[in-house]
C-alpha positions in Angstrom: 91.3 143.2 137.7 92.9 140.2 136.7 91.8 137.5 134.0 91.7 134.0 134.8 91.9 131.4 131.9 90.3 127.7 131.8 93.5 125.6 131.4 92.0 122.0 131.1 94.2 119.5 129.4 94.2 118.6 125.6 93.5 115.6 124.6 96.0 113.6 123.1 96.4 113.9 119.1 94.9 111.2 117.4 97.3 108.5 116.1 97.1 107.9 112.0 94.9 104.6 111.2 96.7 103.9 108.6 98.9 100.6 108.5 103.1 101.5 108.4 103.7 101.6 104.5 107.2 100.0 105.1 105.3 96.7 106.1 102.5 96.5 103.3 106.2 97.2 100.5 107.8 94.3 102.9 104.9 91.6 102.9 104.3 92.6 99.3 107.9 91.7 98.5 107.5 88.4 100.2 104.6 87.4 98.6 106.0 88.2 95.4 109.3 86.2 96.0 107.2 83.3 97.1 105.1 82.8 94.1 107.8 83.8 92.2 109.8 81.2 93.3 107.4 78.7 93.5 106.2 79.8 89.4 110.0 78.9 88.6 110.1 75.6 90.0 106.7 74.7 88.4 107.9 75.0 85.1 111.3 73.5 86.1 110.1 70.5 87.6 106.6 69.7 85.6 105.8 66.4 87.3 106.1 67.8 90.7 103.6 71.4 89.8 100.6 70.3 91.9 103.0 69.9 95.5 105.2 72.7 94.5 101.7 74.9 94.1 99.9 74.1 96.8 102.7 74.5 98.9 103.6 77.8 97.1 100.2 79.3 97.6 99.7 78.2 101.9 103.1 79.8 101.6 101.7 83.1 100.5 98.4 83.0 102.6 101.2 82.6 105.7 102.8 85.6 104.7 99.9 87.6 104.5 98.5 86.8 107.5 101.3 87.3 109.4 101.8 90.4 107.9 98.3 91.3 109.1 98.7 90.7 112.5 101.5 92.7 113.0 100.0 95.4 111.2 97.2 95.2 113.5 98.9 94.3 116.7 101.3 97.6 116.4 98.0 99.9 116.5 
């Protein structure tokens, strides 16, 4: 008498949903060296605040959505 088994295939393992750590420490880095930088020349240059901002802070909404879309394009 032999025994026969049901071999069907596994499914593959389920990937993590998470998004790659070492990208959310890079883009957080970024950020923070943009507004940074841009906090610096603020108070260095006084008259010029508003351009320097405003520039400063697109700068950091750039980052961040760049940062998103690679996040979400590796998954």
């Amino acid at each position: 008498m032999s025994v026969t088994t049901d071999q069907s295939p596994q499914p593959p393992a389920p990937q993590p949903s998470g998004t790659d750590p070492v990208l959310l420490l890079l883009l957080g880095i970024v950020v923070a060296l943009v507004l940074g930088a841009t906090l610096y020349l603020c108070m260095v240059h006084p008259s010029l605040a508003a351009p320097i901002g405003a520039v400063g802070g697109i700068a950091s909404a750039l980052a961040t959505a760049f940062g998103v879309a690679i996040a979400l394009r590796r998954r």
